[in-house]
C-alpha positions in Angstrom: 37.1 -43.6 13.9 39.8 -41.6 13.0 39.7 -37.8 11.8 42.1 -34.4 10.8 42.7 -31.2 11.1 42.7 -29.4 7.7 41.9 -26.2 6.2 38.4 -25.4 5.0 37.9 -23.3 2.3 35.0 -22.8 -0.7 37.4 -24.5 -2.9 37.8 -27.8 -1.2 34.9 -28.2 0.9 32.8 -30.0 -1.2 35.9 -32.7 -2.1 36.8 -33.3 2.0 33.1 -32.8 3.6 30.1 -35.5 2.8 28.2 -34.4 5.5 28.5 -31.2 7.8 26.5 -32.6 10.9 25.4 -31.0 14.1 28.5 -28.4 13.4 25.8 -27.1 11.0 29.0 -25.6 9.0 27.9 -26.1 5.1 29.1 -25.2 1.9 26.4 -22.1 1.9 27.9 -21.1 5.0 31.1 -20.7 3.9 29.5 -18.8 0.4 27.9 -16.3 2.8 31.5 -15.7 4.5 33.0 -15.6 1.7 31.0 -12.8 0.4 31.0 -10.6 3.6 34.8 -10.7 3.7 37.2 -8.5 1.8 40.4 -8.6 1.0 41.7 -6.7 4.3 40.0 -9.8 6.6 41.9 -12.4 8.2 40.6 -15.1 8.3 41.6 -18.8 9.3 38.9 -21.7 9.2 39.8 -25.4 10.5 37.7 -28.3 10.1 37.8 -31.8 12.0 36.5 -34.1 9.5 36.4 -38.1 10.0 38.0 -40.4 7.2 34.0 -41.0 5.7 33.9 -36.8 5.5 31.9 -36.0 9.0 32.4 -32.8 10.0 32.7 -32.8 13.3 34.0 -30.3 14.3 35.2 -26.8 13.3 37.2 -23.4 14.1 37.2 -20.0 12.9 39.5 -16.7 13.9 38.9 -13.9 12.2 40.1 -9.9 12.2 38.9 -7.3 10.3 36.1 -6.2 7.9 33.5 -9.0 8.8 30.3 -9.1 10.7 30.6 -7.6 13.3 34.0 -6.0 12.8 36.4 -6.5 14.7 39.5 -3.6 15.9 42.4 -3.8 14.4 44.5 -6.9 16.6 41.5 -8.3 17.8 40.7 -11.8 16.7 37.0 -13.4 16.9 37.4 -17.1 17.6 34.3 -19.3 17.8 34.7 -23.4 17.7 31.7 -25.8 17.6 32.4 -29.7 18.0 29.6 -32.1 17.3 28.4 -33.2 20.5 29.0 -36.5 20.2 32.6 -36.3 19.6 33.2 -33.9 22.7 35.7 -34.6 25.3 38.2 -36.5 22.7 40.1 -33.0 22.5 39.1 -32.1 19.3 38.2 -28.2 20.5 41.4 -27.9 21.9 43.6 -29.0 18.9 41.4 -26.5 17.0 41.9 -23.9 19.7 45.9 -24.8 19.4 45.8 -24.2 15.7 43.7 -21.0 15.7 46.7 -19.6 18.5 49.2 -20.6 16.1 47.5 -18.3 13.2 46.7 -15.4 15.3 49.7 -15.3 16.6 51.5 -15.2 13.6 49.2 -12.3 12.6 50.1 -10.5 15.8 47.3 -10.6 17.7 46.7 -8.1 20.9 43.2 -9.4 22.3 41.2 -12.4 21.2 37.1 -12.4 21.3 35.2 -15.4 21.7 30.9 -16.2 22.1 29.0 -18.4 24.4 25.5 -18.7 25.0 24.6 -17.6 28.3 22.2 -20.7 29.2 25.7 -23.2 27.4 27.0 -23.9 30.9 29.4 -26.2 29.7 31.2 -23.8 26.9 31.7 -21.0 28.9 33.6 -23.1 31.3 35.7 -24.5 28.5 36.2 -21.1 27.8 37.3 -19.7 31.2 39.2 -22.6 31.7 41.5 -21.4 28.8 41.5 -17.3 30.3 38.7 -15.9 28.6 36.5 -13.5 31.2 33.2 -12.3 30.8 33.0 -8.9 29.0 29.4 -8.1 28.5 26.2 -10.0 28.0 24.4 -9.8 24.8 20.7 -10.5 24.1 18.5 -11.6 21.7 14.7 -9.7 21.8 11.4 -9.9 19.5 8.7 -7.8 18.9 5.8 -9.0 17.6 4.3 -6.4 14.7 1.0 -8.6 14.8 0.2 -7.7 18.7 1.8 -4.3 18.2 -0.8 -1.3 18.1 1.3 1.1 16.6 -1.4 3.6 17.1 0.2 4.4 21.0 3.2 4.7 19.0 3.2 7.2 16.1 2.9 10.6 18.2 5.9 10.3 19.4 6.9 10.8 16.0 4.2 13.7 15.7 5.8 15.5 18.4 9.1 15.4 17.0 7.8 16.8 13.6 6.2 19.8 15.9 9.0 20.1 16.9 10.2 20.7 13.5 12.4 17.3 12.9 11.5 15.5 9.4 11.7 11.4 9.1 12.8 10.3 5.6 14.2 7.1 4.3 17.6 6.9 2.6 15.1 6.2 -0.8 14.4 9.4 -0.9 18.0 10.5 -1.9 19.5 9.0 -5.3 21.2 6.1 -4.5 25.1 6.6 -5.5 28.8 6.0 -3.9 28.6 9.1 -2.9 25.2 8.5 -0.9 26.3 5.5 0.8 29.7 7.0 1.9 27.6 9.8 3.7 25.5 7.0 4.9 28.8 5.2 6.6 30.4 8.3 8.0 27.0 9.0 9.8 26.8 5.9 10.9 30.0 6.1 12.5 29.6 9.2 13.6 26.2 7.8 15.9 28.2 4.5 16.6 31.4 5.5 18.0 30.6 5.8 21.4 28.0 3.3 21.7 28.3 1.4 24.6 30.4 -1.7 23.9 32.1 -0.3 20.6 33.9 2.9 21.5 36.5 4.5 19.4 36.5 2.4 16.1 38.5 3.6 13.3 36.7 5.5 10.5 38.7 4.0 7.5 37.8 0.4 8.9 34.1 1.1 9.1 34.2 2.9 5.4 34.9 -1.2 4.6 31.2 -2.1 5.6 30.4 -0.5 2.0 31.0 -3.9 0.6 28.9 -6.1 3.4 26.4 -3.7 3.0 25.2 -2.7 -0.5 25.6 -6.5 -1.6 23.8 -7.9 1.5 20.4 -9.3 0.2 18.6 -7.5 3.1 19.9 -4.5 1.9 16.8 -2.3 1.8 17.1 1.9 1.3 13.6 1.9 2.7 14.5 0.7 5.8 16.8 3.2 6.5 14.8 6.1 8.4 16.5 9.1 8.8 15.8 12.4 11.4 16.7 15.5 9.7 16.7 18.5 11.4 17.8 22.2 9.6 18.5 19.9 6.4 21.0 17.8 8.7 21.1 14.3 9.9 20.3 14.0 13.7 19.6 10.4 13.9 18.6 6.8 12.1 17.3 3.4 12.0 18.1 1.1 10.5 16.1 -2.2 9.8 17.4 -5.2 7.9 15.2 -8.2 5.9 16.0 -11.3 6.9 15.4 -14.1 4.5 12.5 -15.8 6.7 10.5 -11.7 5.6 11.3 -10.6 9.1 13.2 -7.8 10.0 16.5 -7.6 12.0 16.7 -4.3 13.7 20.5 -3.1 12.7 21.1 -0.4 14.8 19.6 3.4 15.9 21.5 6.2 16.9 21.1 10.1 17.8 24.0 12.8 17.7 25.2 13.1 21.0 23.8 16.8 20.3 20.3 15.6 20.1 20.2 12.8 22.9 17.8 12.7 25.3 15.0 13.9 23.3 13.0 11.5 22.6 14.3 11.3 19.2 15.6 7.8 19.3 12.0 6.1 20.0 10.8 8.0 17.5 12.9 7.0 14.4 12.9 3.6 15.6 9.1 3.4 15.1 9.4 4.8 11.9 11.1 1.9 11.0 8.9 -0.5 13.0 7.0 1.0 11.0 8.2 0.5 8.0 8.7 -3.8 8.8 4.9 -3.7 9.7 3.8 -2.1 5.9 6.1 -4.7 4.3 4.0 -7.8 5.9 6.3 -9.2 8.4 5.2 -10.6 11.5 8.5 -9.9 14.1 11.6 -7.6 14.7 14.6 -9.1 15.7 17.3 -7.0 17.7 19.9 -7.9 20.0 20.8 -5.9 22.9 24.0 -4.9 24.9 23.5 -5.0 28.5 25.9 -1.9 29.1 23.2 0.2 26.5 21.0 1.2 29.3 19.1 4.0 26.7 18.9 1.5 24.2 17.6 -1.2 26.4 14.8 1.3 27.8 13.4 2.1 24.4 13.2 -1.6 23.3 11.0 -2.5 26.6 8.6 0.3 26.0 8.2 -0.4 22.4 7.6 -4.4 24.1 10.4 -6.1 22.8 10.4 -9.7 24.8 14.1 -10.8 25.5 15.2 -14.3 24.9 18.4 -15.7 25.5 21.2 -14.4 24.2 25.2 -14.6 24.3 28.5 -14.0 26.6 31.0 -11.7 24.9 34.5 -12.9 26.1 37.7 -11.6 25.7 41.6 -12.3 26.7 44.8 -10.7 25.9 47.0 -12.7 23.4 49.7 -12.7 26.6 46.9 -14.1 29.1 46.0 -16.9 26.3 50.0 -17.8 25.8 50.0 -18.8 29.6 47.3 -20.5 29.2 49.0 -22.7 26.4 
């Protein structure tokens, strides 16, 4: 059976693709991209499809304001090919024509992600120059076996202490309020383990992936406040199963090593636990050592989780 390579967009999905397959690429996937971009992202899709309209394979590069974003000349590629059309050389004519696009956008270093139990991609991968960057983990915790009881004074010593714990509901929701939302966030993010320096105007772009995101709860936000300043926040987001994905929690590097991380994080545990659902999802970064130690005490359980690669555009071209 024959197949192409063609652009996939929203526009002409539905006219070349009957049936989207084990690539599990559909027409709501593309909608949710679609929405989470802005006009700043890059973004490139490619689509293997058979002459009957099986997807069966696809590729994606993308820079800029997405999810996660990405540094300015950094590319995320990720391609998926139906596994029953593998080792034909359909992911490397999809790899070719994902090159061809970054490189016309001047990419520096190119990102990819593999599953760290998917033997087989990860040697497709380093057989094309990408290298192991950092390991990345999925983890649960289960708010029905949690007694949060062993839990909450660690948030009643902090309030001793004379910290408050609000959520961003409290304030009046406005542009205003959400860019002081952003510029704390990177503010707490910046030198995260695995992040480092990212631009502030290019995290000011989340604005858009964030108010319009259907998760998007002011509730879930807690917040630490200290002499009527933000120290430090969680941030918990509802999924569309009713769970709740655990976004990110950060301290001022002022405030570190206080305790004060575990405690805002419970009071958005918390908070997931009063709204009925039954887990918290995170994912951690095996570099985050602090992060990782207030996860295992709170009882998150790790599962499996992902390889971040990376290769210079230079190390990728001799690869070609």
């Amino acid at each position: 059976m024959e197949f192409q390579l063609i652009p996939l967009t929203v526009e002409n999905y539905k006219d070349k693709v009957s049936e989207c397959g084990a690539t599990q690429l559909s027409y709501e996937v593309l909608l949710y991209q679609e929405k989470i971009r802005t006009e700043e992202t890059l973004l490139k899709r490619i689509g293997a499809v058979t002459d009957h309209g099986e997807l069966i394979g696809f590729g994606l590069a993308v820079s800029g304001p997405w999810d996660p974003i990405t540094k300015p000349g950094h590319f995320l590629l990720q391609i998926k090919v139906d596994p029953q059309w593998c080792r034909r050389g359909i992911g490397n004519k999809i790899y070719q024509e994902l090159l061809r696009y970054v490189t016309a956008h001047e990419a520096i270093v190119l990102e990819t992600n593999v599953g760290d139990n998917n033997y087989e991609d990860l040697a497709w991968a380093e057989k094309r120059g990408f290298v192991i960057a950092r390991n990345v983990f999925a983890s649960k915790l289960n708010l029905y076996q949690l007694d949060m009881s062993r839990l909450i004074e660690s948030v009643g010593n902090k309030e001793t202490e004379g910290f408050r714990f609000v959520s961003l509901a409290d304030y009046s929701m406005n542009d205003g309020m959400v860019d002081r939302l952003l510029h704390f966030h990177y503010e707490l993010m910046k030198d995260v383990p695995s992040i480092g320096e990212v631009d502030s105007t290019e995290l000011m772009k989340l604005k858009k992936i964030i108010t319009e995101s259907d998760g998007w709860e002011p509730s879930g936000v807690k917040i630490a406040i200290y002499n009527d300043c933000w120290v430090a926040m969680a941030w918990v987001i509802r999924r569309p199963d009713g769970n709740y994905y655990s976004y990110m929690t950060g301290v001022l590097r002022e405030y570190r090593g206080q305790g004060l991380g575990l405690a805002v994080k419970i009071k958005s545990i918390e908070y997931a636990q009063e709204q009925n659902a039954e887990f918290v999802f995170t994912h951690n970064d095996s570099s985050n050592t602090a992060m990782l130690a207030i996860n295992k005490g709170l009882g998150f359980q790790s599962e499996h989780g992902i390889y971040c690669l990376v290769q210079t555009m230079r190390q990728a071209n001799e690869k070609r």
